[in-house]
Each structure stands twice: as C-alpha cells, then as structure tokens.
C-alpha positions as MATLAB code, in Angstrom:
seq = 'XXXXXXXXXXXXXXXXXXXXXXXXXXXXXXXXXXXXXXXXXXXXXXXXXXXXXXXXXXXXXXXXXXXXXXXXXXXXXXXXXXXXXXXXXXXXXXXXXXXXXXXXXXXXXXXXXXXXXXXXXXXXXXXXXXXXXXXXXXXXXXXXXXXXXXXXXXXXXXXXXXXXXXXXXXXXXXXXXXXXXXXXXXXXXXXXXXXXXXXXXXXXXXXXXXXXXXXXXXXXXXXXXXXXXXXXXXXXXXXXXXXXXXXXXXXXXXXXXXXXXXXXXXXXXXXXXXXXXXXXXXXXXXXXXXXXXXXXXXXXXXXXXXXXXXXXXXXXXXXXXXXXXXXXXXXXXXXXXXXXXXXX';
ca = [
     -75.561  105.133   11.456;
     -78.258  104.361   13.609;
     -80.762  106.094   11.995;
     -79.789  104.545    8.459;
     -79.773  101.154    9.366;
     -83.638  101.339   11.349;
     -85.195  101.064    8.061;
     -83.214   98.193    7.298;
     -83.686   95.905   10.672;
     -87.588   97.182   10.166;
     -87.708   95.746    6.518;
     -85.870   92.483    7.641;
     -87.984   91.900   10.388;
     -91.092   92.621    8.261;
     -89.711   90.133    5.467;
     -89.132   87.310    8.301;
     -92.876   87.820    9.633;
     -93.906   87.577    6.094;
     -93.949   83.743    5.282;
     -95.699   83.329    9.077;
     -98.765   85.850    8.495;
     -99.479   84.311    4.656;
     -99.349   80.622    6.692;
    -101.456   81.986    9.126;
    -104.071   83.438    6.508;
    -103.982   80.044    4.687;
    -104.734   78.289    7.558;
    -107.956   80.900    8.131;
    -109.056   80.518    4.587;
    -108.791   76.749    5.211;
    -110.550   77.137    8.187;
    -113.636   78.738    7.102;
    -113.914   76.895    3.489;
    -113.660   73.488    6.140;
    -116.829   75.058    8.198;
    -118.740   75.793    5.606;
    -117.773   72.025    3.864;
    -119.020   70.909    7.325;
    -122.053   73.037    7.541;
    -124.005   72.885    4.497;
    -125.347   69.473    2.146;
    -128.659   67.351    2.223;
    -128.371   68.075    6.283;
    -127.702   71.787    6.724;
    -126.013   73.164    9.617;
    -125.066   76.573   11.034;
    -121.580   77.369   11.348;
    -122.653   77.585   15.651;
    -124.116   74.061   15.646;
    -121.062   73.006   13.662;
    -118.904   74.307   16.336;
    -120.646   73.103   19.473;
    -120.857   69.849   17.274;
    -117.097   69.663   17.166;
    -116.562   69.861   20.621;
    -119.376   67.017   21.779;
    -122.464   69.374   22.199;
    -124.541   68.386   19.180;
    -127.145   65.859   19.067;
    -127.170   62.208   18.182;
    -127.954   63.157   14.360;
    -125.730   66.213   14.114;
    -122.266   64.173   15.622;
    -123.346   61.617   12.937;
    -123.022   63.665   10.271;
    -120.264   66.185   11.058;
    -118.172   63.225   12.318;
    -118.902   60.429    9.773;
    -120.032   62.002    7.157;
    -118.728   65.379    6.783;
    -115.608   65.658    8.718;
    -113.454   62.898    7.075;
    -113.627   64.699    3.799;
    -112.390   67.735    5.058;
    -109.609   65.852    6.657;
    -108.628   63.977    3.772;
    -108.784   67.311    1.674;
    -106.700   69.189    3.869;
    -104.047   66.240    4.169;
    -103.760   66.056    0.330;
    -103.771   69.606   -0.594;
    -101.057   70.149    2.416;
     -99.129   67.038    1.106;
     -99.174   68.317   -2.447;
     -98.616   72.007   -1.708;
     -95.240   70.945    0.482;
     -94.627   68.002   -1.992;
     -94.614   70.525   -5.255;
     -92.666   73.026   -3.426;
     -90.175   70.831   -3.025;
     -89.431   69.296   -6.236;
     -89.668   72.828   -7.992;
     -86.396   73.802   -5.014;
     -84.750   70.472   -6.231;
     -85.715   70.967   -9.926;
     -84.854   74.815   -9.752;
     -87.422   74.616  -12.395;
     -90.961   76.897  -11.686;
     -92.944   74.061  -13.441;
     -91.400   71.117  -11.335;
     -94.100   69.297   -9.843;
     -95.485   65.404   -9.520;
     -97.975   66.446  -12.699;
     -94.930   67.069  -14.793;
     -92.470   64.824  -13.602;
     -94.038   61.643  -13.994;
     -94.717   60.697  -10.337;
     -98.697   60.959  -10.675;
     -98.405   59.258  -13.704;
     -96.646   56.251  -11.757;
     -99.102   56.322   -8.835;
    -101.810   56.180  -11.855;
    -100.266   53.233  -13.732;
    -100.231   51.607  -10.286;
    -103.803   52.170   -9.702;
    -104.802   50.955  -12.915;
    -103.428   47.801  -12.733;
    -104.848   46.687   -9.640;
    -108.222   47.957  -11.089;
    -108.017   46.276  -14.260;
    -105.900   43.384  -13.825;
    -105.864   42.387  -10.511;
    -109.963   44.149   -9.964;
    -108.646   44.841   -6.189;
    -111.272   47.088   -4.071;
    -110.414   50.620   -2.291;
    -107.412   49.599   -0.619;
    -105.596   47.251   -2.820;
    -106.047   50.635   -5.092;
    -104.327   53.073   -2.772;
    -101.619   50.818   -2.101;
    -100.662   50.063   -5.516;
    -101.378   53.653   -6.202;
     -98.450   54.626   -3.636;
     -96.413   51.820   -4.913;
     -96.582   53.277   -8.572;
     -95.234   56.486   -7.168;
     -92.664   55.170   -5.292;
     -91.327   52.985   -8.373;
     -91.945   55.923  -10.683;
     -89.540   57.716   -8.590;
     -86.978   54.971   -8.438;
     -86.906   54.582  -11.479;
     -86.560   58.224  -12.634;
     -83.683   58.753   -9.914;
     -81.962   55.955  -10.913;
     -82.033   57.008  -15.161;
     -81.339   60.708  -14.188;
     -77.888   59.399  -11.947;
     -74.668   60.002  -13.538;
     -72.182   61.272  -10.607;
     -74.866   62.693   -8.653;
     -78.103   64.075  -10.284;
     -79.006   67.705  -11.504;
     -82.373   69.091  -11.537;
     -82.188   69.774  -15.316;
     -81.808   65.577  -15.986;
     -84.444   65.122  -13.269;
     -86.937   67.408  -15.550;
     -85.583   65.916  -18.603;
     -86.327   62.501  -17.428;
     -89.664   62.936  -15.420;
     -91.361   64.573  -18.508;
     -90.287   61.600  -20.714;
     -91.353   58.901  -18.229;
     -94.641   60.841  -17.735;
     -95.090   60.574  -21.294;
     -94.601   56.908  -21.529;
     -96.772   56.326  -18.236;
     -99.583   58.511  -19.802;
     -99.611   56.025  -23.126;
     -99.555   53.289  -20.968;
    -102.086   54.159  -18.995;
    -104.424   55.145  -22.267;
    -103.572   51.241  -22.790;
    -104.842   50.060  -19.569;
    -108.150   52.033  -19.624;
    -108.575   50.528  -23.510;
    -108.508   47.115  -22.334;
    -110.580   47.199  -18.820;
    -114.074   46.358  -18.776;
    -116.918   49.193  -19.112;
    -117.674   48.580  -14.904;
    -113.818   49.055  -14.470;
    -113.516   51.515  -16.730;
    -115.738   53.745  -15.197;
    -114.554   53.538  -12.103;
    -110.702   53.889  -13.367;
    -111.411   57.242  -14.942;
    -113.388   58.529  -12.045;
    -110.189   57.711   -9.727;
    -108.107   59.035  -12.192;
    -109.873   61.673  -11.844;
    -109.279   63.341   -8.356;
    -112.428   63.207   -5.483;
    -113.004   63.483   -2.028;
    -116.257   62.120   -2.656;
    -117.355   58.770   -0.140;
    -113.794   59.236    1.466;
    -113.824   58.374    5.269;
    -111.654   57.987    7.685;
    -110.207   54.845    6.455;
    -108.358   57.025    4.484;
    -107.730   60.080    5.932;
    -105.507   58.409    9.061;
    -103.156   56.255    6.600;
    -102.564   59.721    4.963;
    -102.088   61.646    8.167;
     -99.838   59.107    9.326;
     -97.084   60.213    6.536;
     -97.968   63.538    6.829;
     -96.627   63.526   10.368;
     -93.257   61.664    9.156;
     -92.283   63.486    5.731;
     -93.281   66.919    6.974;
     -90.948   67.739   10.434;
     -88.209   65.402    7.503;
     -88.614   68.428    4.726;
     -89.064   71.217    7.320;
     -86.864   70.558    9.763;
     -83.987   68.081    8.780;
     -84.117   69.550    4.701;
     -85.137   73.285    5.084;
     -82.061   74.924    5.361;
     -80.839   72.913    2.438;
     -82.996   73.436   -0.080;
     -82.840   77.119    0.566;
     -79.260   76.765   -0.609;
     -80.137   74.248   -3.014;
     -81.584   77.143   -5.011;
     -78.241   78.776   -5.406;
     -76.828   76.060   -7.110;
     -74.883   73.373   -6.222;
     -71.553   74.816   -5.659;
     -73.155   77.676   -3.994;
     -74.605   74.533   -1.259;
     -71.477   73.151   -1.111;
     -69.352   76.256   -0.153;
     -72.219   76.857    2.803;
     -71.591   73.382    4.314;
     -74.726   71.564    2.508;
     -74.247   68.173    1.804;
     -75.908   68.220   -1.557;
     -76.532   64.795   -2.748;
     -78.166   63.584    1.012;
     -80.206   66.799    0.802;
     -81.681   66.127   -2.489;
     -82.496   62.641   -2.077;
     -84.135   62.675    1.494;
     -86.363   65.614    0.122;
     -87.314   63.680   -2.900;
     -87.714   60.793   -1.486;
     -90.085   62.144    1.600;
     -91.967   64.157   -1.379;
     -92.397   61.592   -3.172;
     -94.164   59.702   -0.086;
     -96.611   62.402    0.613;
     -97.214   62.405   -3.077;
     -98.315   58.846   -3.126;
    -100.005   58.900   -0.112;
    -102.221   61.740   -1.583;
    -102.931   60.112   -4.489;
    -104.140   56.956   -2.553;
    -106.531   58.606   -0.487;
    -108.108   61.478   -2.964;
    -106.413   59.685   -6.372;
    -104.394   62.644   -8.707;
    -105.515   65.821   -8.081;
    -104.019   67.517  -10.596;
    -101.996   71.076  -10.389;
    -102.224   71.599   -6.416;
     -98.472   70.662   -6.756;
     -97.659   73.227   -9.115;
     -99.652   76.214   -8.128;
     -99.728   76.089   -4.055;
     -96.026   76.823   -4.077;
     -96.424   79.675   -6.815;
     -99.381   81.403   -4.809;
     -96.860   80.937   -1.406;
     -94.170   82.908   -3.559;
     -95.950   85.643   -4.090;
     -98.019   85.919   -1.212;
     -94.672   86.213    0.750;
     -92.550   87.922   -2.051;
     -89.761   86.180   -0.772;
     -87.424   83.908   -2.805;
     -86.387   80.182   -1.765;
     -88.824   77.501   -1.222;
     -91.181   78.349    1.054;
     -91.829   75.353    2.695;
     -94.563   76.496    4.861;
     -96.556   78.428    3.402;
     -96.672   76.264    0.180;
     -98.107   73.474    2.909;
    -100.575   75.972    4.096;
    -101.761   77.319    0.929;
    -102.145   74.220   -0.987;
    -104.226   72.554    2.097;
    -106.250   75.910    1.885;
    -106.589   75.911   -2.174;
    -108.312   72.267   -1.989;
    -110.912   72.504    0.375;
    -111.990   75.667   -0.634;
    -111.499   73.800   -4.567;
    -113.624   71.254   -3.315;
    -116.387   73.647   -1.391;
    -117.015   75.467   -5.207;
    -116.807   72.620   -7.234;
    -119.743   70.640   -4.918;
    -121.770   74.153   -5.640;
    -120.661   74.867   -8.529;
    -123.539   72.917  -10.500;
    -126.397   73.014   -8.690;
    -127.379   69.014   -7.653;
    -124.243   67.963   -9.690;
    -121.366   68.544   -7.819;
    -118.183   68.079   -9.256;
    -114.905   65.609   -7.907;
    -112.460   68.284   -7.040;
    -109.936   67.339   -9.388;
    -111.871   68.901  -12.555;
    -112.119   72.076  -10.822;
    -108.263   72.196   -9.832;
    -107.419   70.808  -13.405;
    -109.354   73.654  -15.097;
    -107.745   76.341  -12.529;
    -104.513   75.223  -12.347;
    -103.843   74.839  -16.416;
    -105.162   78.372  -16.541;
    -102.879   79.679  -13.926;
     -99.886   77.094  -15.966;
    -100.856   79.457  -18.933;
    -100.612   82.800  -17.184;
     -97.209   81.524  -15.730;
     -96.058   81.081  -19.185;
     -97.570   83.854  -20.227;
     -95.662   85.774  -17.826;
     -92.429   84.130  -17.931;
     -92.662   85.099  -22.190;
     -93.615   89.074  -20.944;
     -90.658   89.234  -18.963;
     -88.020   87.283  -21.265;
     -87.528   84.454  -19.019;
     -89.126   82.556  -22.222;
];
C-alpha cells in the first residue's frame, strides 16, 4: 500500500506547488519586462543604475526619471493588468463560460459610455474622466445584475445579458463619438483606446488603493467558493457554499477592479480574457485560478506595453492595440480549439 500510494501524495503535492511556481514565474517575467520599461527611452539606463536608482543611490537626474517619469507607468501597468487578469478570472468562474470577461459582458462598454459622456458632454479633464469611467462600470453592472435576476441569477442569463447590453453600449457609444467635437474626438478614441502613456502617479495610487480591497475580498473571503462555483450550483450548495452571497461579492469586487482599471489606463482590451486562459494552462489545473490569473495578466501588460513602445521604431504604440491584436488572435485559436475538440 505504501508503495502504491507514493506516486500519488508525489503527484498531489506537485499539482498544489503548481499554481505557486507559474505565480512566481509571472511575477519574474513582470519583473524584468518592468526593468527594462524602467531602463531604456530618450534617457537610457542600465538595468544596475536602475537598481541602485530604486533604492536612493542614483543621481539627481536618474531619481527624476525612474521615479517621475518611468516608474508610475510601470505601476499603473502592473495594477491594471493584475486587476484585469483577477477581474476576468473571475467572471469566467461565475459565468462558467471560457469567454466570460468585462470585453464581452458589457462592463468595459459601461465604463466607456461613462467616459464619453464626461468627455463630450460635460468636456471634464483627467479625473472627472476616470471617475465617470468607474461609474459607467459600476452602473453597467447594476444594471446587468439586476435584468439577469429572476430567483437568483445563473451564469448563462449573466452571458446572455452582458453581450446584449455590450451591444447596445457599443452603438451608443458610436453615437457619442459622432456628435463630439474633432478636439474631443480625438482624445475620446485615444482613451478608448487603452495607454499607459503620460500616466503618473495620480493614477496609479487611486488604482492601488482598490487593488488592496477587492483582491484579499476575491482571494480570501470568495476563493473557496468559486472553486465550487464551477461545479454547479447544487454541487456549491451540497459543500456548504452559500451561492448567491458568493456570486455577488465576487462580481461586485470584479467589477470594482474593472473600473478602476479602466480609469487609470482606459479599456485595455482582452487582458481579461486571456490572463486567466494562459494561468489555466500554465498550471494545468482546473478551477479558477485566482492567483496566477492576477500574476499573469500583471505580467502580460507590461511586457504588452514594453513591445508595443518598440515595436515601431519612434512610434510607439498605446498598449491597448497591441493587446487587442494579441488577444483576438488568441480569442480565435480558443475557438478554434474548442471546434477541434467538439466543445463547438
């Protein structure tokens, strides 16, 4: 007996250490793609200086420009693509649905329709933006709870109903953009958009202020849960998971980190979805994967945003085009996939 059941405690053990060594390598990759954000532009650095920089041993000109210039952005990107990567990888546990994320079920959208309207109507600056942007969310998600309600709600009505809100949102947003003026306009679309570009740390601390109140909520207080979430609803129940609580306090704390992400870096499109699918099978484990979805989608954006400033050489990119190019590739493969193996 003992020798039969080695094997097994070995693989268990190996499956539990799983999930913490992908984390762990998402945090490295985020690591270096951060140093070498930090280290090269119009100022280059080495990655030594950058270090000794960090720590208060650089010079007048260097601490200027790692700590105003260059280090909020990597903040910020880290924050969002964290926020989104734990945000998608939630709603796709709720949804039980591999393409639930804030792109798809209308939240983006709302934070969108939000920011539009205090650009074009109300012509607010940076921060009226972001916290109308947040507001849109937040309503979006009211209002898709409240429609997909009858005696509880199911992730199949919450799909059905985020992808037809969305839809709306999107043509109302078209509308917006049609009537702003050319200045506005501009300005909407390059929101709209997704950058890190000019972003300081007025908006990285707002950010990392959620951040450290929705993530110990989902981890800690909603982990468990949404593991048995994923079985099904009567599965939850007979395990002593109080479904309905659950659901909305992991929605609802999603749905903050969501709009705080869009306020600070506006709608970076397909972090959401795809952080949570490269977790899955970077730990080949089942269930959410709370963690490492955090890790990998702070990890995917900076090192998003490090190519798509290089990319072009003296043109760099806003971040969002890159991730909106990758991630409706990868959305293709997925489907792809799912039609190879007859889940389609």
């Amino acid at each position: 007996m003992a020798v039969t059941s080695a094997p097994v405690r070995q693989r268990a053990g190996g499956s539990r250490r799983r999930p913490v060594l992908v984390g762990v390598g998402c945090l490295a990759v985020a690591a270096v793609a951060s140093g070498l954000t930090i280290a090269t532009g119009d100022y280059p650095l080495d990655l030594p200086t950058v270090l000794q920089t960090l720590v208060g041993r650089g010079s007048a000109a260097e601490q200027f420009v790692v700590f105003q210039l260059r280090l909020p952005r990597v903040v910020t990107g880290l924050l969002v693509g964290a926020a989104l990567g734990l945000a998608g990888a939630v709603f796709q546990s709720v949804t039980r649905n591999a393409l639930g994320s804030p792109d798809v079920l209308g939240f983006t959208q709302g934070a969108a329709a939000g920011a539009l309207l205090a650009i074009v109507v109300a012509g607010g600056g940076a921060v009226a933006v972001a916290g109308a942007a947040m507001a849109g969310s937040v309503l979006a998600a009211l209002l898709i709870y409240a429609l997909a309600w009858r005696h509880g709600v199911t992730g199949a009505r919450l799909v059905l109903i985020g992808v037809g809100l969305a839809a709306t949102l999107t043509g109302v947003n078209g509308y917006l953009l049609t009537r702003a003026q050319l200045v506005d306009a501009a300005r909407a679309v390059r929101w709209l958009t997704g950058s890190l570009d000019g972003r300081g740390w007025s908006e990285a601390m707002p950010l990392l202020l959620v951040v450290v109140v929705a993530v110990p909520v989902i981890l800690l207080g909603c982990g468990r849960g949404l593991r048995a979430l994923e079985l099904g609803d009567e599965a939850a129940v007979g395990l002593g998971v109080s479904v309905g609580p659950v659901r909305l306090t992991a929605v609802a704390a999603a749905v903050l980190l969501c709009g705080a992400a869009a306020a600070a870096a506006g709608p970076v499109a397909f972090v959401a979805l795809t952080a949570p699918h490269v977790a899955r099978q970077l730990t080949r484990s089942p269930g959410p994967n709370l963690l490492p979805a955090l890790c990998a989608g702070a990890a995917l954006l900076v090192t998003a945003d490090l190519v798509a400033q290089r990319l072009v050489p003296g043109r760099p990119l806003p971040v969002g085009v890159l991730t909106a190019l990758l991630g409706g590739g990868y959305l293709v493969w997925l489907l792809i996939l799912g039609r190879r193996e007859g889940r389609l």
